[in-house]
C-alpha positions in Angstrom: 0.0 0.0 0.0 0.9 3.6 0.4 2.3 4.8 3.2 0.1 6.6 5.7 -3.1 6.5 3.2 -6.4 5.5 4.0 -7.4 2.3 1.9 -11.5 2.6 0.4 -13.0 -0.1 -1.5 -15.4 0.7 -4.2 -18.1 -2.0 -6.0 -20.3 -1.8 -8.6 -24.2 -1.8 -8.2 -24.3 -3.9 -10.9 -22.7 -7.2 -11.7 -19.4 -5.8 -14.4 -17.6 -7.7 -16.7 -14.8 -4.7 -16.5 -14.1 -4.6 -12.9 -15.2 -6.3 -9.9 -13.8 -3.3 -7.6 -11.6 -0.5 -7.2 -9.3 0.5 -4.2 -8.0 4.0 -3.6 -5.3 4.9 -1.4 -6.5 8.5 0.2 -4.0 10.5 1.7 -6.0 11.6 5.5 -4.5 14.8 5.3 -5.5 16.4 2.0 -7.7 13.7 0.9 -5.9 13.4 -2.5 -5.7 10.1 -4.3 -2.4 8.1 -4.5 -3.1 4.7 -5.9 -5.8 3.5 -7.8 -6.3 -0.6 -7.9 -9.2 -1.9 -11.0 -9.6 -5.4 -9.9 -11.6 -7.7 -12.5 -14.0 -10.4 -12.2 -10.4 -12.7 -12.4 -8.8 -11.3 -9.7 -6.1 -9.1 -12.0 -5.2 -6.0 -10.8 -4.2 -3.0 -12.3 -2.5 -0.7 -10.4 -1.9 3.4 -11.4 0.7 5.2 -8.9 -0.6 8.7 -8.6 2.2 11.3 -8.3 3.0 15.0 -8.5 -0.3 15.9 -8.7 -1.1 19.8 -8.9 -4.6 20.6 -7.4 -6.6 23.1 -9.3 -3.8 24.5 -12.0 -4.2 27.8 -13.9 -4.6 26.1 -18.0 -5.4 28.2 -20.9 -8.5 28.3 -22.4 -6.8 27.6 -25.4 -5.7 24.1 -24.7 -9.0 22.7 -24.9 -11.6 23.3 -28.0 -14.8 21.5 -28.5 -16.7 20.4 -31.4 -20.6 19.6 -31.3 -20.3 16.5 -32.7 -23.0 15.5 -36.1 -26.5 14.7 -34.8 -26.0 16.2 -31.6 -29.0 18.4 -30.6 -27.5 21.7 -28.2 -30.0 23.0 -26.0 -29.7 25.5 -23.9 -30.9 26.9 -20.6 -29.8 30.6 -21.2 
């Protein structure tokens, strides 16, 4: 495990063929993520080590641009 995170088991609803659960290491402290575990209906685990993580970062609007995709209806509430 981490060290000095909280461990928090997550399960479907729903029976899954992707995943049977997912554990997160929490960090107490600031609550941020460190590991997350997918473990399938086999038992295989995949494991992504969460690192360097910047909470709430300035990014330009110009690094992201959308695109309605064809047959996509737009309503809005304004």
């Amino acid at each position: 495990g981490v060290a000095g995170a909280a461990g928090l088991g997550l399960t479907p609803s729903q029976a899954n063929d992707e995943f049977e659960r997912i554990l997160l290491a929490v960090e107490p402290d600031s609550l941020l993520i460190r590991r997350v575990t997918l473990v399938d209906p086999l038992g295989d685990r995949m494991v992504f080590d969460l690192y360097d993580l910047v909470e709430n970062p300035t990014l330009p609007d110009d690094q992201f641009h959308f695109e309605i995709p064809k047959g996509v209806d737009v309503i809005s509430s304004r």
